[in-house]
C-alpha positions, 0 to 999 in steps of 0.5 A, a space after each residue: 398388419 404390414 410385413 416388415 422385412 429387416 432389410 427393408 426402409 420401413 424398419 430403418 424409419 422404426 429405428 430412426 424415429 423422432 421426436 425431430 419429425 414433427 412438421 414444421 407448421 407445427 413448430 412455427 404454430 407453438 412459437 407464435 403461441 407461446 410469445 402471445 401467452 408469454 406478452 398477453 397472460 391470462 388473455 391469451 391463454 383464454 383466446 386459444 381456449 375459444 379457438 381450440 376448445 370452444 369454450 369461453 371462459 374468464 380469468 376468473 374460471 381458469 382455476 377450479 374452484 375448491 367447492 368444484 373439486 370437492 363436488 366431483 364426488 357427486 359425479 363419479 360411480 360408487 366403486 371408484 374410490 375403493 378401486 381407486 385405493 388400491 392403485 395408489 397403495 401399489 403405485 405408492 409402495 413402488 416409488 417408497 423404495 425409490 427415494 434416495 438418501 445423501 451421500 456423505 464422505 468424512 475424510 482425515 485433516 478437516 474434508 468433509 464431502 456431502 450430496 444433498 438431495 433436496 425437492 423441487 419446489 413445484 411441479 405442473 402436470 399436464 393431464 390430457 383430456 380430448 379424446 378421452 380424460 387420462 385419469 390414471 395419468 394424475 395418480 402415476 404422476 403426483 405420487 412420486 412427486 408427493 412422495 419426492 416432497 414437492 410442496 406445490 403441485 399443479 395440475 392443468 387439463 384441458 376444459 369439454 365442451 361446457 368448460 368443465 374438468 373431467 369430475 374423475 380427475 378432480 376426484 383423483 386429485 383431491 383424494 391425493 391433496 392436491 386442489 390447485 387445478 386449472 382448465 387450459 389445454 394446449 401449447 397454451 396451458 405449457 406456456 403458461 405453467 412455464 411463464 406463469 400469468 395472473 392467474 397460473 402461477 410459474 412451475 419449476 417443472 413440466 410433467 406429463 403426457 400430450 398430443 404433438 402441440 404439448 410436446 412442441 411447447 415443452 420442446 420451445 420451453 425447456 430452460 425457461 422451466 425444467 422438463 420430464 420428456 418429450 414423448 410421442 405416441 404410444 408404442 408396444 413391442 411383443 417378443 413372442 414364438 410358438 408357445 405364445 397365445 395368439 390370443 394374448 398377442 393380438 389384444 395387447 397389440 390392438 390394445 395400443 393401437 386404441 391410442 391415437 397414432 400408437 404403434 405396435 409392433 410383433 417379432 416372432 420367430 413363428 411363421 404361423 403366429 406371424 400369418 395368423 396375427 396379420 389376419 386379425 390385426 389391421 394395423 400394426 407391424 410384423 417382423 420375422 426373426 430367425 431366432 430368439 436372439 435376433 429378435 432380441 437385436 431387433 426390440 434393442 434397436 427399436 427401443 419401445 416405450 413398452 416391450 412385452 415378452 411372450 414366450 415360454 421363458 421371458 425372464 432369459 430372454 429379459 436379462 438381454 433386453 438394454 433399451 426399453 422404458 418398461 419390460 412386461 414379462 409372461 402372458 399375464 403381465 400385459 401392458 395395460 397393467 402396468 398402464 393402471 394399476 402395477 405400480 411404477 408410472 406409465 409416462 415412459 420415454 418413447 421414440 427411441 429414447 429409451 436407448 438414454 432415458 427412463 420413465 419417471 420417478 422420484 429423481 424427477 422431482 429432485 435436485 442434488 446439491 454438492 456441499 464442500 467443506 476444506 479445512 486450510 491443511 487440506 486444501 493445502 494438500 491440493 495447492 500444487 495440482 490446482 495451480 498446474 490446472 488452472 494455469 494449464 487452463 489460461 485461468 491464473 486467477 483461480 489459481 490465485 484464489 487458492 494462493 491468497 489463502 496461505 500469505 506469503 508461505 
């Protein structure tokens, strides 16, 4: 563990992170295969699945086949389906509350004002499987999307080494309804949801988590198709002091750092858990503060992705806390909890941007639509303030639009 002193340039890179870092090898390698897969399809997305994942595979195979999906049960432990029940009741009991009702204003001589709030029609979610397959990643992004109303839901996942898609997210995925899956990993796979080919049809969104090339594409793509986030690598905060179990605070801090280029990041106001931290964890960072509330200044300026609150009285210290994607309070909320099986989604922003933008839920898979309905005495009530306006503005016609409306009066 590095010692970071606040004066120092290693924290101002914390603060400044971004997603804008990335080299530019990498952003000139995801342009040149998103043009191919936008020219070329089914072709191309099938090249760089020979180039990056070893696999050949036809047009035919890139969607999984219903029996496929299905006989995945056959593949995966006995206990997994009960224990997988249980997550779902919690994650969907969560995002229930979320959904939002439209607003509605009846006014006096004929105005009549409404929101509608109506699903996306489709949505695309990316789930990684190099390292490791991110099973949890396909309950924690389809059940809000299902429960927002999204009638077609896609997932895309990078295929192994035999081609074949990770049996326990086809499992996932079948017990939600959802049995349109496609094998492509990659920029590749992004491009394609976003353009659609042959064989994978268009999305209107993009969820989910990827390494640095998925970010990329979604990054080149948004516009042509809507997006949930940019993320980075995955990033934990602990807030802790002298009543704080060292124990805790060295698992949770290691636990992030299992994920490739994860950060995690100690502030304490303890000397002695600083020193004792940095024997045990080899990597990660070490900040002292002089109390709680500069500790407090400091996680607000790093805006984690996850932020845990170790001490003695973590509810206090959370009512500070502005900038944060989720916040973790007391020793037996770990982040990992809220990884699997808490209840609200684990894709959170990262990167800083929790200081502008929120982990993902129902909002994400809805648009609002404004409907306005004037009967011509309001309207007329409004004649002389758009007039001023819209010649204020050089735009003569729309003050015209209004005016054609009451003839010669």
């Amino acid at each position: 563990m590095k010692i970071l002193k606040q004066s120092s340039q290693n924290i101002q890179k914390l603060y400044d992170r971004s997603i804008y870092a990335r080299k530019k090898h990498i952003e000139e390698k995801v342009r040149r295969i998103i043009e191919d897969v936008k020219l070329n399809g089914d072709d191309a997305v099938l090249k760089y699945t020979r180039r990056f994942d070893k696999v050949r595979l036809t047009p035919r195979q890139l969607k999984v086949e219903e029996s496929e999906i299905s006989g995945a049960f056959q593949n995966i432990t006995s206990d997994f389906v009960s224990n997988l029940k249980v997550v779902i009741n919690n994650v969907s009991i969560f995002y229930k509350k979320q959904v939002q009702r439209p607003c509605r204003i009846k006014q006096d001589e004929g105005v009549l004002l409404k929101e509608n709030i109506l699903p996306i029609e489709s949505a695309g979610i990316y789930v990684p499987s190099g390292t490791a397959p991110l099973v949890s990643t396909v309950y924690m992004t389809v059940i809000p999307a299902k429960i927002a109303g999204v009638k077609r839901i896609v997932i895309i996942t990078p295929p192994d080494k035999n081609g074949q898609v990770n049996p326990y997210i086809l499992a996932v995925a079948n017990l939600l309804k959802v049995n349109e899956i496609y094998r492509a990993g990659g920029a590749q796979a992004i491009a394609a949801l976003a353009f659609g080919t042959r064989t994978i049809p268009k999305v209107d969104k993009i969820i989910g988590p990827g390494n640095m090339y998925v970010t990329e594409a979604k990054r080149q793509l948004f516009g042509y198709v809507d997006i949930d986030m940019l993320a980075g690598p995955t990033e934990l905060v602990v807030i802790a002091n002298r009543h704080s179990n060292p124990d805790f605070v060295v698992a949770d801090l290691e636990a992030q750092l299992e994920h490739l280029g994860g950060l995690a990041i100690l502030i304490t106001t303890s000397r002695e858990l600083l020193k004792e931290v940095r024997k045990r964890v080899a990597k990660g960072f070490g900040i002292y503060a002089k109390n709680i509330d500069e500790a407090v200044a400091i996680a607000n300026r790093i805006a984690p992705e996850h932020l845990q609150i170790l001490t003695n009285n973590p509810l206090a210290i959370a009512k500070h806390i502005k900038n944060a994607g989720a916040v973790f309070l007391g020793p037996y909320s770990p982040t990992a909890l809220g990884d699997y099986a808490a209840g609200p989604s684990h894709v959170l922003p990262t990167l800083g941007t929790a200081k502008f933008s929120s982990g993902i839920g129902i909002c994400d898979f809805v648009k609002k639509t404004h409907v306005i309905s004037y009967s011509k005495r309001a309207l007329e009530k409004l004649r002389e303030p758009i007039d001023k306006i819209a010649n204020l503005e050089s735009l003569k016609k729309h003050a015209d639009s209004i005016h054609v409306r009451f003839g010669k009066e």
